[in-house]
C-alpha positions in Angstrom: 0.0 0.0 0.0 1.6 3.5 -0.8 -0.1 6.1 1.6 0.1 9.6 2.1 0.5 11.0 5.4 -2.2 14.0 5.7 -2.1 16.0 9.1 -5.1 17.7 9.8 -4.7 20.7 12.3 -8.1 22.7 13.5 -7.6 26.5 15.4 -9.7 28.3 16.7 -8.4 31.5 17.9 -10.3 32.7 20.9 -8.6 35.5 21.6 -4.9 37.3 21.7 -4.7 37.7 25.7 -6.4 34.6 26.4 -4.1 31.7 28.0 -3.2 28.7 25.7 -5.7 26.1 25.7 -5.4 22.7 24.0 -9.3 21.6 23.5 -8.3 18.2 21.4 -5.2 16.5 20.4 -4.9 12.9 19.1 -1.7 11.6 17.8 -2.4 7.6 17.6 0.3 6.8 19.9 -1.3 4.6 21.9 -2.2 1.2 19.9 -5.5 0.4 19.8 -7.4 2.7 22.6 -7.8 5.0 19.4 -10.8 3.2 18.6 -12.5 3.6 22.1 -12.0 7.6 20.5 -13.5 7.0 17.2 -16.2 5.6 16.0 -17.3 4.2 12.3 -20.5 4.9 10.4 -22.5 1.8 10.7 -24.9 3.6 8.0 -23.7 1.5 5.2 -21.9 -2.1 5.3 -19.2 -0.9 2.5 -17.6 1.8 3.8 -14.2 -0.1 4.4 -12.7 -0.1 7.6 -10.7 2.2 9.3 -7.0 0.7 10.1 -3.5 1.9 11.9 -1.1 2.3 9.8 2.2 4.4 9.2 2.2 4.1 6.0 5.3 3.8 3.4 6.8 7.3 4.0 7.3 8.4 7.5 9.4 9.9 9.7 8.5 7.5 13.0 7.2 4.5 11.9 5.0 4.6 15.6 4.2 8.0 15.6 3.3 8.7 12.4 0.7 6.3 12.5 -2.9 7.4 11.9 -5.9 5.6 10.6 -5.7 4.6 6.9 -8.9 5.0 4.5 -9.5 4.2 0.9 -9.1 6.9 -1.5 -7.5 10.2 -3.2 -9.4 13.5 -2.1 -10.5 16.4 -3.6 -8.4 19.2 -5.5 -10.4 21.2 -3.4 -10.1 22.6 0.1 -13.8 22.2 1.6 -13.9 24.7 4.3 -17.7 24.6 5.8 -19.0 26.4 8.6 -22.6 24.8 10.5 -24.6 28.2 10.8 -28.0 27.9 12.4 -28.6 24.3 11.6 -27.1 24.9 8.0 -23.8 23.7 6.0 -22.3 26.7 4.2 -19.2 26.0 1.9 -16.8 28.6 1.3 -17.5 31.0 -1.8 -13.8 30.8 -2.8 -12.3 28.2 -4.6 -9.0 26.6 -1.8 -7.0 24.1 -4.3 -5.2 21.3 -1.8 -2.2 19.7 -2.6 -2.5 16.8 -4.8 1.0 15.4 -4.5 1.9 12.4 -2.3 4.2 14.2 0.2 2.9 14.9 3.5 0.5 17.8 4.4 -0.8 20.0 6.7 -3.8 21.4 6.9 -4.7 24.6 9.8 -8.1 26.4 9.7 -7.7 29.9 12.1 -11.2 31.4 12.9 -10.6 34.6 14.9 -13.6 36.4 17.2 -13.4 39.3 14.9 -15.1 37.4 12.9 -12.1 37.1 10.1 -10.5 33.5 9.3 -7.2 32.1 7.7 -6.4 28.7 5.5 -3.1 27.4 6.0 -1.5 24.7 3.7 2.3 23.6 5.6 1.9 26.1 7.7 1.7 28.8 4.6 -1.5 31.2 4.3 -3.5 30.2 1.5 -6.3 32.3 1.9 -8.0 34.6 4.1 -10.6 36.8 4.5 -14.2 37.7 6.7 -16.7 35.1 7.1 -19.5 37.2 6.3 -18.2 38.1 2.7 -16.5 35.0 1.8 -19.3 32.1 3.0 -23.2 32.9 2.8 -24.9 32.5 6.5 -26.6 36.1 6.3 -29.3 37.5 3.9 -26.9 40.1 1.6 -27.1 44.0 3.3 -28.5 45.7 0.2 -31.2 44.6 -2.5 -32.9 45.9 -5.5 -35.6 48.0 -4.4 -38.7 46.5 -5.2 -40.4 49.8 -6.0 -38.0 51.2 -8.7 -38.3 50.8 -12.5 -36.4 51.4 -15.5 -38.1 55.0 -16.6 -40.0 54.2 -19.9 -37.7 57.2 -21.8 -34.2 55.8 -20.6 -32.3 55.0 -23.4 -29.9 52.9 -22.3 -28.7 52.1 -26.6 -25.2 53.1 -26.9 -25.4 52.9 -30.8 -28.4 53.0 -33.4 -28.8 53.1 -36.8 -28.0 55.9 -38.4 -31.7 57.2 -39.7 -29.6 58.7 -43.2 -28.2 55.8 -43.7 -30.1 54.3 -47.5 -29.8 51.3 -48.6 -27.9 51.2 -51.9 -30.1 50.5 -55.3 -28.1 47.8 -56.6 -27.9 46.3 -53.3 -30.1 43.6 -53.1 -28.8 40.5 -55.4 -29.9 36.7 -54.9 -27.8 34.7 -52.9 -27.3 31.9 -55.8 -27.8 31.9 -59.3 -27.5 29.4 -61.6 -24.0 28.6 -63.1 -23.5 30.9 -66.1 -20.7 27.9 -67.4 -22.8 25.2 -67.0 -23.5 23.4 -70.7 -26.6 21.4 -71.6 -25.2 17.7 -71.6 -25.3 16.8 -75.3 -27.3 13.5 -74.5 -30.0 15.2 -72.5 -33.2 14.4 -73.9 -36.3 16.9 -72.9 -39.0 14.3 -73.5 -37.0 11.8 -71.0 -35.4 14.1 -68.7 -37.7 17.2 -68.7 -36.4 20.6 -69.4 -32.8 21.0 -68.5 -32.1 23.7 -65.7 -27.7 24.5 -64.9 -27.0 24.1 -61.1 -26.9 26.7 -58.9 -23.7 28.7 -57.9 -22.8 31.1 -55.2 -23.1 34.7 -56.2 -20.1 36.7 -56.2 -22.0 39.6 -56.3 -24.2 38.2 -53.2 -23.9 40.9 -50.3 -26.3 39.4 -47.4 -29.0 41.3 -45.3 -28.6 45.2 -45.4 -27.9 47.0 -42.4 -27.4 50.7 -42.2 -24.1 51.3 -40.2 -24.7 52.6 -36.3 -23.6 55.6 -34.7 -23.3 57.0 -31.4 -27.0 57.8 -29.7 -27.1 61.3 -28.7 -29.9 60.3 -26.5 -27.9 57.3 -25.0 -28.2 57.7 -21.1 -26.1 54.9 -20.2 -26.7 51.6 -18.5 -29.8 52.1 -16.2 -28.8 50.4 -12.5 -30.9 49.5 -10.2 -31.4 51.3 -7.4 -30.6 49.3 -3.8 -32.5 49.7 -0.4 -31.3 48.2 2.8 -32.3 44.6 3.3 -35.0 44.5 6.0 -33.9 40.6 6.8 -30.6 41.6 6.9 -29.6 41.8 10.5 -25.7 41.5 11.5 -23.9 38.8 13.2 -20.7 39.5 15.2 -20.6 36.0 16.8 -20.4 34.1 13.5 -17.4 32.6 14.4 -18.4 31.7 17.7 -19.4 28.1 18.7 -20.1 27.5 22.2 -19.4 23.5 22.1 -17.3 21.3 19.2 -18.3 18.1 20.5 -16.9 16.0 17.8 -14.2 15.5 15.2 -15.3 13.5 12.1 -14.1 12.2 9.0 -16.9 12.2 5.9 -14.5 10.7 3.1 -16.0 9.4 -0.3 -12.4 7.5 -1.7 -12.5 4.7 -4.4 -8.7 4.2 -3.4 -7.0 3.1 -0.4 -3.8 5.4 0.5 -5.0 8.3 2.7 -3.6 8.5 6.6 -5.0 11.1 8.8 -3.3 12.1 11.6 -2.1 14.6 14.1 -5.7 16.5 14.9 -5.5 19.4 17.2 -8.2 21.9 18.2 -6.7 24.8 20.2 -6.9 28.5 20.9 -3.3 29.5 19.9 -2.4 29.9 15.9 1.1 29.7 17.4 0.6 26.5 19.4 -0.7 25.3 16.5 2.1 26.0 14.2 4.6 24.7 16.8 2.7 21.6 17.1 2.6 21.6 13.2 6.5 21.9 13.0 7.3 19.2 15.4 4.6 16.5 14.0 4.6 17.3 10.1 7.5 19.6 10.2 9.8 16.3 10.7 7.9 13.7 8.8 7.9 15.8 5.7 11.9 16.0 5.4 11.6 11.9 5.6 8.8 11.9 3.4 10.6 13.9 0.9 13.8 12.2 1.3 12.3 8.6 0.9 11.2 9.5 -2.5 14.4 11.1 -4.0 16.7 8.4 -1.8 16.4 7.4 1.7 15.5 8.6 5.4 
């Protein structure tokens, strides 16, 4: 089995003063009590079975263990928020890496209501939750009441009125073929009356069209007009969830080679990144190494 080593490492950021708290932290260091931890969907008989395993590239064949899956993932980073009893995906598109090195994953949710992706400990993206995921009604909308004024003219160019169509415009768009000969052994009475094929006419010049010009009367692209949204109402505690009582995997893999391991919930981005450094900051050099020589 080749796996890949995949560290997946949760943060949320509670806030700047606040002490260092480690909420969640499972390594799969300690044989099989991991399963006592996690449990398996029973919702379908086929789902595979979850198994420990360090895999082919590691940098501690014990603590680089984590339980092995079938299956590639997504080229996409799915970050999704629960909002009200709702799953909202990001708006933005995250690409994951889709090598077979080592990886690690950090989501940073911060109580001003901003968040960061980090790929190896690198920002990928960033941004507010309220722009970048949809949990509230948008602030403005079209006003309901407002209409296009019947006069706006919002034509940039229109035919020019003294524009005329040329007299000797209008020519069919085949004729029949002026070198086309009677065969010499066509016979009226048999054949009926002899007609040449039809040709393309040079001459042919399609549809007229007068030629446009600018519309003095041209007001420009009518916008509608926005009012405040009355279901609109803001939300400063979008980030804010008062229990995370579970960690869960929901993986749809046709091929075995996936290892998950090293999950961490805590309220310090730099705890985080420490703990990053010393769990996938090490097994990367060996995973690296073992695929251009040897750890």
């Amino acid at each position: 089995m080749t796996a890949l080593s995949l560290l997946l490492l949760a943060v949320s950021a509670a806030s700047a003063l606040a002490e260092s708290t480690v909420y969640f932290r499972e390594q799969f260091e300690d044989g099989g009590a991991w399963k006592s931890r996690w449990v398996e969907s029973k919702h379908k008989s086929d789902y595979g079975k979850f198994v420990l395993t360090a895999g082919k590239f590691y940098g501690d064949a014990e603590k680089d263990k984590g339980p092995d899956i079938c299956g590639p993932g997504t080229k996409k980073v799915h970050v999704i928020f629960n909002y009200k009893g709702k799953n909202h995906l990001i708006n933005k598109d995250v690409r994951c890496k889709d090598d077979e090195y080592t990886h690690l994953y950090t989501l940073i949710v911060n109580p001003d209501n901003t968040y960061e992706v980090k790929i190896d400990n690198k920002k990928v993206e960033s941004g507010n939750l309220e722009d970048d995921w949809d949990f509230l009604p948008p602030k403005k909308i079209k006003d309901p009441e407002a209409k296009k004024p019947e006069d706006w003219d919002d034509r940039e160019k229109i035919p020019d009125p003294d524009d005329k169509k040329p007299e000797d415009w209008d020519k069919p768009e085949n004729i029949p073929d002026p070198d086309a000969k009677k065969p010499d052994d066509w016979d009226d009475e048999m054949d009926g009356e002899w007609e040449p094929p039809m040709v393309t006419n040079p001459d042919y010049k399609g549809e007229w069209k007068p030629r446009e010009i600018s519309n003095p009367a041209y007001k420009g692209k009518w916008i509608h007009p926005e009012i405040d949204n009355p279901e609109y109402t803001a939300d400063s505690e979008i980030y804010k969830y008062d229990s995370i009582g579970v960690i869960g995997l929901d993986l749809w893999q046709v091929k075995s080679g996936t290892i998950f391991d090293n999950f961490l919930i805590t309220n310090d981005p730099n705890v985080a990144e420490e703990v990053g450094n010393d769990t996938w900051g090490k097994t990367k050099v060996c995973t690296f190494t073992r695929f251009q020589t040897s750890c």
